[in-house]
N, C-alpha and C positions, 0 to 999 in steps of 0.2 A: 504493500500500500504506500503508495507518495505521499508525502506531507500537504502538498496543495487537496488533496482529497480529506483532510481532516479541516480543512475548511467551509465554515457554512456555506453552501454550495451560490449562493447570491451576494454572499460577500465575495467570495471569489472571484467570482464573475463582474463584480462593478469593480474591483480593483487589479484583475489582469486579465479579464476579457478572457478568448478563446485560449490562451498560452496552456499550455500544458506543461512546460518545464517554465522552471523559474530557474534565475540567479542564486547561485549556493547561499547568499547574505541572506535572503528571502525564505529558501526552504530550511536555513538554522532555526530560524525565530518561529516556525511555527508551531512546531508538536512542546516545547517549552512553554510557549504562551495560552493554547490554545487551553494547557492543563493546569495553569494555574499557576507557574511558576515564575520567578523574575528572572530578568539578564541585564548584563551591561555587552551591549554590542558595539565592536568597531570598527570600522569597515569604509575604505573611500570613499574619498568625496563626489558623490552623482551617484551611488549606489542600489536606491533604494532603500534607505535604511527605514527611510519613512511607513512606507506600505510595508515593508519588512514588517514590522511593528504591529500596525495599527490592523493590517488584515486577520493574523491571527485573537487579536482582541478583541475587536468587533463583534469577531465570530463568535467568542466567549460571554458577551453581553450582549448582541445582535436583540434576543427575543425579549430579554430587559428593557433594553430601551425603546420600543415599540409598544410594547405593552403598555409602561409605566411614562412615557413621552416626557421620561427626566433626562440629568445629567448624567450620566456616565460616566465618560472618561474625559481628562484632564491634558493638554499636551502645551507642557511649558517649555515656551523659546527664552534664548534671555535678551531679545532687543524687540522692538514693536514694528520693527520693518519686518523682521522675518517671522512675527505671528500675522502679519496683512497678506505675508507673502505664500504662509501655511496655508491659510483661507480658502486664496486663493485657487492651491495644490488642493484642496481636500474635496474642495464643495462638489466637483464632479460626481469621482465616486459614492458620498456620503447621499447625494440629492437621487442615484437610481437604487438608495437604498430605504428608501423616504428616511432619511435622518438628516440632522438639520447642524451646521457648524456654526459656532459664533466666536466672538472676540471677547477679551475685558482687555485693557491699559488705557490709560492716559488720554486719551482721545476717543474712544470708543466704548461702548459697556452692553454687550446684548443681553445681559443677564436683567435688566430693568426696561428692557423697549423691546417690544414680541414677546414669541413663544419660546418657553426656555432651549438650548440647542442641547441636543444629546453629549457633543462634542466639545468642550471647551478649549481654545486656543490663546494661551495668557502671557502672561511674565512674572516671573517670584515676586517684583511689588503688586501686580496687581492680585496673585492669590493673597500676600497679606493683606490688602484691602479687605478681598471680601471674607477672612478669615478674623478682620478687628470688625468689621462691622455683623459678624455672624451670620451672613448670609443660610440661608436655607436651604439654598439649590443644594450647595454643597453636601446634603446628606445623603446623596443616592449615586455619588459616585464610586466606582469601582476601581480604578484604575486609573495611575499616570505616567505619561511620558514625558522622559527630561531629554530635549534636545540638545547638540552643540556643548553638550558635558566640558567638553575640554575650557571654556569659555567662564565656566565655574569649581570648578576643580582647583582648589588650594584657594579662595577668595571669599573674601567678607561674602557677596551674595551667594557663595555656595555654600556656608553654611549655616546663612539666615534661611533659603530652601531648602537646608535640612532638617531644620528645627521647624521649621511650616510645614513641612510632610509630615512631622511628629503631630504636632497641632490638629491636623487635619485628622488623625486617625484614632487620635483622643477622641476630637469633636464626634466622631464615627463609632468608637468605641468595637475597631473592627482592624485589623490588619489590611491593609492595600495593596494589589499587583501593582508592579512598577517595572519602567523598564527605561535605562538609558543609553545613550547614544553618541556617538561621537566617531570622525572622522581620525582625529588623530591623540592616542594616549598610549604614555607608556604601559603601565601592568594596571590592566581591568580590573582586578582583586583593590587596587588602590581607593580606583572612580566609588567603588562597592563599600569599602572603608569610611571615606570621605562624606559620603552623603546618607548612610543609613545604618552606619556601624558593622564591625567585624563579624557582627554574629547574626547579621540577617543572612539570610541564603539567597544565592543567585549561580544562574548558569551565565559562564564566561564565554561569549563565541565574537571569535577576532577574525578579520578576513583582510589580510594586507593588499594595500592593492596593485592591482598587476597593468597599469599604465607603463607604455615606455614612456620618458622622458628624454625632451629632446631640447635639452639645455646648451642657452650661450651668452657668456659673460664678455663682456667689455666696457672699455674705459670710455665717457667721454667728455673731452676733452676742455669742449664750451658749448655754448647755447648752441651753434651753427651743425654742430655735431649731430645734435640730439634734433633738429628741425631736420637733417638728411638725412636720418635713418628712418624718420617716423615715415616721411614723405617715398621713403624705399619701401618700406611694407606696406604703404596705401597704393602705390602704383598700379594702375592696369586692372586689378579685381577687387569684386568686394572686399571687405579686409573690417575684421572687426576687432579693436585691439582696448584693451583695460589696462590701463596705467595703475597701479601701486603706491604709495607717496608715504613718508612719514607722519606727514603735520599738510594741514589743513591750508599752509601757506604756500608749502609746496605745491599743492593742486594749483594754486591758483598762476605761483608765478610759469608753472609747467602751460597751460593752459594759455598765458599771455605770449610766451615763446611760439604755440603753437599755431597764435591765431594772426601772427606776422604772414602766418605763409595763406595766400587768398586761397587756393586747395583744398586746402583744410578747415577755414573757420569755420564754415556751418556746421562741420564735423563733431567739435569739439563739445563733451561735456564735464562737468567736476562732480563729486558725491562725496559729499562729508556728513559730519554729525549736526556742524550747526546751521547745517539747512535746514528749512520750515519742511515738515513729512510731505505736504502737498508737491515743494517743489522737488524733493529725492524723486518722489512719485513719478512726478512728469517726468523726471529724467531719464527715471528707468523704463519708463513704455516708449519716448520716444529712442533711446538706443537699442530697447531689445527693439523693433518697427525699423529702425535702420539699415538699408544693405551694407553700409560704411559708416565706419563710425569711430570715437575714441573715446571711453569715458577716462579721465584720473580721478583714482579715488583712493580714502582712507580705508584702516581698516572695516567701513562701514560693508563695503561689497565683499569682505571676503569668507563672508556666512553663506547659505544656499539661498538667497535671493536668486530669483528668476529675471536672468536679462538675459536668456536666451544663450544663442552658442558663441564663442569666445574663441578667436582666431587662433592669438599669440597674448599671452601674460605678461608684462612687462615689469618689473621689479625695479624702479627710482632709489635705488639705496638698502640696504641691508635691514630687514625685516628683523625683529623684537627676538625672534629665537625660530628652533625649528619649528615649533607646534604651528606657529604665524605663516613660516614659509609656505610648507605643506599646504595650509588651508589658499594661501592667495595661490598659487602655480595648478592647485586642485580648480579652479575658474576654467582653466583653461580646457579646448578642445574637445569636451565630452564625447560630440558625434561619433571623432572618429577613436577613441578609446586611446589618445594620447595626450601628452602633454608638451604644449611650446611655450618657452619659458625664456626669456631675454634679461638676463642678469645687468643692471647696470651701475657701472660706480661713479657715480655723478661729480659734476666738474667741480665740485666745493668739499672733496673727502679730502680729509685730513691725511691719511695714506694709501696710496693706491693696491702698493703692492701688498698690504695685509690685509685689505677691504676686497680686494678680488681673491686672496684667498680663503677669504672665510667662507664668500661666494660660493666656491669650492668646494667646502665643507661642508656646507648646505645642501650642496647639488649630491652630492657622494653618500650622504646621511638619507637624503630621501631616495635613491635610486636603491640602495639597498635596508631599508626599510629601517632604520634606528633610529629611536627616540631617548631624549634623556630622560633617567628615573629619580623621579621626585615622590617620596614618599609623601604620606596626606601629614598636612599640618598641623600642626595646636594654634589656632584663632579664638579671639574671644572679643573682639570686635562684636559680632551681632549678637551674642548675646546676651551682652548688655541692651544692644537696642529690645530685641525681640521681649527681654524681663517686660521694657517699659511700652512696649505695645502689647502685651497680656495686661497689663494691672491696666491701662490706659482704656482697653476697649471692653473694660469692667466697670467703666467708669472713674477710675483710680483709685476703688478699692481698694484698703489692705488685703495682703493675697499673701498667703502663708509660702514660708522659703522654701521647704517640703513639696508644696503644688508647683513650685518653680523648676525645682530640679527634677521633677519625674520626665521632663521633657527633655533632659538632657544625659537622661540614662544610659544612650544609645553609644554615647562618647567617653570611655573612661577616664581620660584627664580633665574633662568635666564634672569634677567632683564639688560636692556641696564647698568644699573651703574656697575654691576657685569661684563660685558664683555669690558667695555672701563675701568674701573680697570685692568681687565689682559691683553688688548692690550697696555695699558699704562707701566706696568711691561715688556714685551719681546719687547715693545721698550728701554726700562730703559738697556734693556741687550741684544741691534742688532741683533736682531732677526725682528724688524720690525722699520719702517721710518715715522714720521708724517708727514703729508702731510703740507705744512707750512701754509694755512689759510682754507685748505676742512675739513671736519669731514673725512676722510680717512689716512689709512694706507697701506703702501706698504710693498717691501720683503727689510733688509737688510743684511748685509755681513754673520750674522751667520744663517740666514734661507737659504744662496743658500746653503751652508756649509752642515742644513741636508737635504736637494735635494741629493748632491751629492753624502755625503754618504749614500743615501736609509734608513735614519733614521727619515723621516717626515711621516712614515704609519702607526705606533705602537704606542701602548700605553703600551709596559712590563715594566717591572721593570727592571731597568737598572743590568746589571752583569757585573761581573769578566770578565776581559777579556780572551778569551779561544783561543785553539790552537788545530790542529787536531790530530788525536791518528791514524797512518798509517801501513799497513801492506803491501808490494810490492806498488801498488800503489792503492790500494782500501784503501779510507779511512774508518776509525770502527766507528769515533764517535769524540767529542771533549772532550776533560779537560778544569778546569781552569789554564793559563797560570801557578798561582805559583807554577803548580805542578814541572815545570822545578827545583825549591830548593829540592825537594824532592828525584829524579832519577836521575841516573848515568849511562853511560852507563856500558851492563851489566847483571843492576837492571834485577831480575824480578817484573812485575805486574803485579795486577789482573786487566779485563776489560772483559765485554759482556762473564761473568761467565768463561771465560780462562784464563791462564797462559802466558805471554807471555815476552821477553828478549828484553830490550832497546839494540838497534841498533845505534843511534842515535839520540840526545836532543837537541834543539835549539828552535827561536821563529818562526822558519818557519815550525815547529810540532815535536813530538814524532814521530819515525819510529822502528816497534817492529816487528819480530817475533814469533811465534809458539814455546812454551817450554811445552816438558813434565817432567820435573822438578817441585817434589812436596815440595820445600824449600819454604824457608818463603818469599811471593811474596807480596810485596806493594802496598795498596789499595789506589787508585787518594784520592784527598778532596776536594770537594765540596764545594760551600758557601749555602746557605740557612738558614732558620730561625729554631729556633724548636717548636715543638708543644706545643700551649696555649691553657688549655681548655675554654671553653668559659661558661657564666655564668651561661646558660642555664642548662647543666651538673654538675655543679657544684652545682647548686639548687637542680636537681633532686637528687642525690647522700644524698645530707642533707633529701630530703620528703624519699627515700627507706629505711635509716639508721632507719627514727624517724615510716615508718607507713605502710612499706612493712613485709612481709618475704622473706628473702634471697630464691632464687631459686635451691634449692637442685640439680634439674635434670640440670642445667646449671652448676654445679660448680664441682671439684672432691672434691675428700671427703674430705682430709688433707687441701684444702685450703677456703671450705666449713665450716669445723670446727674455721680453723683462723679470719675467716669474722664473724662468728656468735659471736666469744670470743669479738672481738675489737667493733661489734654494742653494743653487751650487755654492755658491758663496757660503752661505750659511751651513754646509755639511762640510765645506773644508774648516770652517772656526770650529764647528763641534760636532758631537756624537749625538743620536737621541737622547742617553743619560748622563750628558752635561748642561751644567745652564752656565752659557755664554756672559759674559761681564766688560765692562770699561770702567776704565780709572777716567777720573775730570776733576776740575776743580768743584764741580758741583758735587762730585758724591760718588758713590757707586753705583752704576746703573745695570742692573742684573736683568737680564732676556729670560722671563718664566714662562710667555705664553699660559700663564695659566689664569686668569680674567683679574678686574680690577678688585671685586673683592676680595682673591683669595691674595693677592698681593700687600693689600691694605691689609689682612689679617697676622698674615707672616712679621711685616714690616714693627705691627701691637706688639705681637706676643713675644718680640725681639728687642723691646722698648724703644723704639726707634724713634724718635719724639720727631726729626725734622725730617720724615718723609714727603718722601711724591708716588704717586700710584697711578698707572692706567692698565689696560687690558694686556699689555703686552711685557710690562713692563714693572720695575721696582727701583727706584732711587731710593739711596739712606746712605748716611753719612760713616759708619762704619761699617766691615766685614758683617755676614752675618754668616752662619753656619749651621749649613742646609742640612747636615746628617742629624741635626738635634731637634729639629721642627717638628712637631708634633703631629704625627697623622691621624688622627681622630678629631672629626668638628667639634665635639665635647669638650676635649681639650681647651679649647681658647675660650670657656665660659669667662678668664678673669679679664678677657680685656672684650666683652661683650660688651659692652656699654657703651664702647667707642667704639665701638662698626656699628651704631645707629644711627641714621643718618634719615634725619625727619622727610616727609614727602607730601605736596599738597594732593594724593593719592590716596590719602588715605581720609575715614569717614570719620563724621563727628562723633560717633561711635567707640573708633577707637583711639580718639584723641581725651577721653572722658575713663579711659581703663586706668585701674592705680601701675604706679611705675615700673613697677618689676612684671606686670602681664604685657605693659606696650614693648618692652625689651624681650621677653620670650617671644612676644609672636612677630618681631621682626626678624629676632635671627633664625626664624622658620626655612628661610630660602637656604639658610647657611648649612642648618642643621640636617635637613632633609635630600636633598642635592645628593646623590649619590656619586655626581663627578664629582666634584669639592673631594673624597676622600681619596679618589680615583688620581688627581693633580698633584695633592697634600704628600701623597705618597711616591708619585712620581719625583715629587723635587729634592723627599727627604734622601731620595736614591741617588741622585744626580750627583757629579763632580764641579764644581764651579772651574770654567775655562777661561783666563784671558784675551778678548777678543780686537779684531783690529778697530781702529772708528767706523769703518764702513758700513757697520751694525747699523751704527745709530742712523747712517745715511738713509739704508733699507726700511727701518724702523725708526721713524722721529718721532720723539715723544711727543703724547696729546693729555697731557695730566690734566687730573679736576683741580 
C-alpha cells in the first residue's frame, strides 16, 4: 500500500490531482501525520514541504472540520508577507474541499469578519493576540504548523512560540499534533529541543537537496562594472534576475546605478521591510507578471514568497551566514531543478581577497550539504514578557508563581529560581507588584503602559523611531525619524527604487512627490548592524586555503589568478597547524582565521587589555601562547562579561532581565556554536610562525 493511499481520498485529490507518485518529502510526512504523530521536517527550498504537511493532516481532521465548521488547524509563518502569501498557496486546494483559509496579523483578522476559517494562517504575535484576549475559536483546534523554523530557532520569538504552544494546550487542556519545517537546519533533534522540549516525541525526516549548483563569484570593481554585467544577462531574452542586498540602502543606491542605463529603468524594482505591504504587494505581482525584470531586495524575499520563476540569484555582498545563503540562492531556478547563483564582492569591500573567499566557503558548504551546529539556547528574554502578558490578559491579577512556571516545564533551565529572579527584576522596574505575603505577582503602572501601547506581543529588537514616507495620501513605507536632519524641502530622494521631491518634513511624516529628475537624489539611513562572519566560515576559509583547490569554473580568471597568488603565498609562510604572525610597532598581529569573537575571546582570557580584533585576525601587545588557550567555551566564563557587547537587537524584554541572565543569554552564541570548540582547538594545536609583511598586504586589517 503507498502512502498517498492513506490519504482521504479528496484531500488527495485537491492537493495532487491525478499524481500517483509523489516527491519522497511528500510521501515521508504522510503515514506519520496521518497517525497522529509529530515531525520536524527539512527539506529544500521549492519542495513541497507545505502540502507535505498539510495533506496528511487534513486528512486526519478533514470530517472534523466539516462537520463542526471550526478551527482546526493553525499554520504559523513568522513575517505577514508570507502568511498573505500562504493564503494565497492554500485557498485552491482548501476551496475544492469546501474548507475555508483565513488570516490574523496586523493588518488583517478573519477571525472577527465572516465565517470562522477551518485553517488559520498567523504569526507568533498575532496567536499571542488572540491567546491574551482569549479568543474562543481557539478551542477546537487540532493541530499546528510552524513554518521557516530556521527563522526562529535560537531567538526571542522562538521561544515566546514556545511558550504560546504551551499556553494554547493549557487553554485546550489537550496535547496538540505539530509539525515543523524548514528548509535549512542543522540537527532536527535541536529545532524538537528548542521549541517543545526534549521529551516531546517527534519523527525526524531530513531530505537534503539535490539541486546542482551553478555558482560564480566575482569582483566588481565600480559602479560601470556592475551596470555591464546586469545589462549582459538582460540581453536578447527574457531574463529575470533578484538582486540580494545587505541594508535597505543598498537596494536603493543599486537601483539608482541601474536606472542610469534607459534599458533597464522600467525594469527595475526594490523590496525591503520598510515598504508600506500594499507597495511590497504591487511589487511583487508586477515582477512575478514581468517577462524581464530585476527586483533588489533584502532579506524580505528570501522566504517562499511567490514571485514566480527566478533566472539567476545575485548575491550584492556576503550574506549573514550559511543558513541566509542557502535560503537567498534557494530563489533561484526552481523550473528547471537548478540553481544560478552570481556571487558578488562589491566595489566598497574592505578585502577582496578574503570576501571572495569566504564566497567560497559558502558555495562549497552548500554544494555538499553542511551546516553549522548550534545547539538550542538558554533565553529568557520572552519570558519575562510572556509572565507579563498572562497576569496582563487576567487583567493584572495576582497570579501565583507556581501557575507561572507550569508553562515553562517543558524547558529544564527554566527552573522556578530563574523565573522568580526575572519576576523579581520587572518588579524592581513596575512592571509588576508583589503581592504582600502570596507567592504572586500582579500588573503595575508600566505593564498597563505596554497594554496600551500594543507593545506587550513582541519580542523584536527595539528600533529607531520611524515616521511614514507619503505620496497624496497613500503611504510608501516608513524611514527612521532622523532622517528628518537629512531633507529639506525640495530635496530629492531615493525610495521603492524612484525618485521623488520633498513636499513637506515634519514628525507627523515625509510627504513627496513623483520627480523625473535625474540629479543627485538622497538615499534614507537606516540603522542596522553589519555583517559578522561567523566562525564557522571562517574555519572553512583556513581548511580551502590549506587542502582545497581553488574552483576555476567558479571564479573569473583575473581574480582566479589573484586567489591562487595570495593561497600560494600563504602555504609557503605556513602549514594548516600554524598560525602565521608579524612583529610592528603596533603589536603583534597573529593570522587565526578563526572569527572576530573567538579572537576577542583568546585576546580576555590572555589579559590583553590593548587589543584589536577582526575576523581574521588578532592584535595584542605581547606574545600570547597558543598551546595554553583553553579549549572548552566554558572555560572563558571569567572574562564573560567583557564579550558582551550591547545591540539595538535586542527587545525590551531583555533589556528589563537582572544582570547575570542578560550575560548568560548573550554568551549563548559562544557557548553553543559547536565550531567555537572546533577553532579553540584548532589554535591551541597550532605553532605560531613568523611571517613576511605580505600577510598583512593579502589580509588588511578591518578592526571594530
Amino acid at each position: 500500500m503507498s502512502s498517498i493511499e492513506l490519504l482521504e481520498r479528496r484531500v488527495a485529490s485537491a492537493f495532487y490531482g491525478s499524481f500517483t507518485s509523489l516527491r519522497p518529502v511528500q510521501e515521508a510526512a504522510i503515514e506519520p501525520l496521518v497517525n497522529g504523530q509529530n515531525i520536524v521536517l527539512s527539506s529544500g527550498t521549492g519542495s513541497g514541504k507545505t502540502e507535505a504537511v498539510l495533506a496528511p493532516l487534513l486528512s486526519r481532521y478533514w470530517r472534523k472540520a466539516v462537520t463542526t465548521e471550526a478551527l482546526i488547524l493553525i499554520y504559523i509563518a513568522p513575517t505577514k508577507a508570507l502568511v498573505n502569501d500562504l493564503e494565497k498557496r492554500l485557498y485552491p486546494p482548501l476551496v475544492k474541499l469546501g474548507l475555508r483559509v483565513g488570516i490574523r496579523h496586523g493588518d488583517r483578522d478573519d477571525l472577527v469578519s465572516g465565517q470562522t476559517p477551518h485553517v488559520l494562517v498567523t504569526t507568533p504575535e498575532s496567536l499571542e493576540v488572540l491567546l491574551f484576549r482569549k479568543d474562543a475559536t481557539l478551542q477546537t483546534v487540532c493541530a499546528v504548523v510552524i513554518d521557516e523554523v530556521h527563522l526562529l530557532y535560537n531567538t526571542q520569538r522562538g521561544l515566546q512560540l514556545s511558550i504560546l504552544f504551551q499556553r494554547l494546550q493549557k487553554s485546550l487542556g489537550q496535547e496538540l499534533q505539530w509539525a515543523a519545517l524548514s528548509a535549512t537546519v542543522g540537527r532536527l533533534s535541536d529545532v524538537r529541543d528548542f521549541l517543545f522540549g526534549s521529551a516531546a516525541s517527534a519523527e525526524f525526516l531530513q531530505f537534503p537537496a539535490h539541486r546542482s549548483i551553478d555558482a560564480h563569484v566575482r569582483h566588481i570593481a565600480d559602479e560601470a562594472s556592475f551596470l555591464k554585467l546586469i545589462c549582459k544577462l538582460t540581453e536578447g531574452r527574457p531574463t529575470k534576475l533578484l538582486i540580494f542586498t545587505n541594508s535597505r540602502r543598498e537596494c536603493e543606491r543599486l537601483a539608482g546605478i541601474l536606472q542610469h542605463e534607459k534599458s533597464l529603468n522600467s525594469l527595475i524594482f526594490t523590496h525591503y521591510s520598510s515598504l508600506s505591504p500594499e507597495v511590497r504587494v504591487e511589487t511583487e505581482q508586477k515582477f512575478t507578471a514581468a517577462r524581464t525584470a530585476i527586483c533588489i531586495a533584502t532579506s524580505t524575499l528570501e522566504l517562499g514568497i511567490d514571485i514566480g520563476d527566478i533566472d539567476a540569484v545575485i548575491l550584492w555582498g556576503l550574506p549573514s551566514g550559511v543558513e541566509s545563503f542557502l535560503q537567498r540562492i534557494g530563489r533561484s531556478n526552481r523550473r528547471a531543478n537548478k540553481t544560478n547563483v552570481i556571487c558578488l564582492v562589491p566595489d566598497n569591500s574592505d578585502n577582496v581577497i578574503f570576501d571572495s573567499l569566504r564566497f567560497i566557503a559558502l558555495v562549497d558548504a552548500a554544494k555538499k550539504g553542511e551546516l553549522p551546529i548550534r545547539s538550542p539556547q538558554e533565553l529568557f528574554g520572552a519570558v519575562g514578557q510572556q509572565c507579563l502578558s498572562i497576569i496582563a490578559s487576567d487583567g493584572g491579577r495576582f497570579t501565583r508563581i507556581a501557575e507561572l512556571c507550569k508553562l515553562f516545564d517543558h524547558q529544564d533551565y527554566l527552573d522556578r529560581s530563574s523565573i522568580e529572579t526575572i519576576l523579581g527584576e520587572l518588579a524592581n522596574n513596575s512592571y509588576l507588584q508583589r503581592h504582600g505575603f502570596k507567592n504572586q505577582y500582579g500588573a503595575d503602572a508600566n505593564l498597563h503602559k505596554l497594554v496600551d501601547y500594543r507593545m506587550i506581543y513582541g519580542n523584536f529588537g527595539r528600533s529607531s523611531q520611524t515616521i511614514e514616507l507619503r505620496y497624496t495620501s497613500k503611504v510608501l513605507g516608513e524611514v527612521p525619524a532622523e532622517n528628518l536632519l537629512r531633507v529639506r524641502l525640495g530635496n530629492l530622494v531615493r525610495f521603492a527604487g524612484k525618485i521623488w521631491r520633498v513636499r513637506k518634513a515634519s514628525m507627523a511624516g515625509i510627504l513627496v512627490e513623483p520627480s523625473s529628475e535625474k540629479g543627485s537624489a538622497i538615499d534614507f539611513t537606516y540603522g542596522g548592524r553589519g555583517i559578522s562572519t561567523d566562525a564557522f566560515v571562517c574555519d572553512r576559509v583556513w581548511q580551502i586555503i590549506h587542502n582545497q583547490e581553488l574552483p576555476s569554473e567558479v571564479l573569473t580568471r583575473s581574480l582566479h589568478e589573484s586567489l591562487e597568488k595570495a593561497r600560494d603565498n600563504l602555504r609557503r609562510i605556513c602549514r594548516i597547524d600554524q598560525i602565521p604572525y608579524i612583529r610592528s610597532s603596533k603589536g603583534i598581529r597573529y593570522f587565526t582565521f578563526g572569527s572576530y569573537l573567538v579572537n576577542k575571546a583568546v585576546a580576555l582570557i590572555n589579559k590583553q587589555l590593548d587589543y584589536k580584533a577582526d575576523d581574521v585576525s588578532l592584535l595584542v601587545r605581547s606574545p600570547i601562547n597558543w598551546a595554553s588557550i583553553p579549549t572548552e567555551a566554558q572555560a572563558y566564563e571569567s572574562v564573560f562579561y567583557r564579550l558582551l557587547e550591547t545591540s539595538s537587537e535586542r527587545s525590551i524584554y531583555q533589556t528589563l532581565l537582572p544582570a547575570e541572565l542578560q550575560l548568560r543569554e548573550f554568551l549563548q552564541d559562544w557557548l553553543r556554536d559547536e565550531t567555537i570548540r572546533r577553532v579553540l582547538v584548532r589554535l591551541a594545536h597550532s605553532e605560531p610562525v613568523l611571517a613576511s609583511p605580505q600577510i598583512e598586504v593579502l589580509f588588511p586589517a578591518t578592526y571594530r
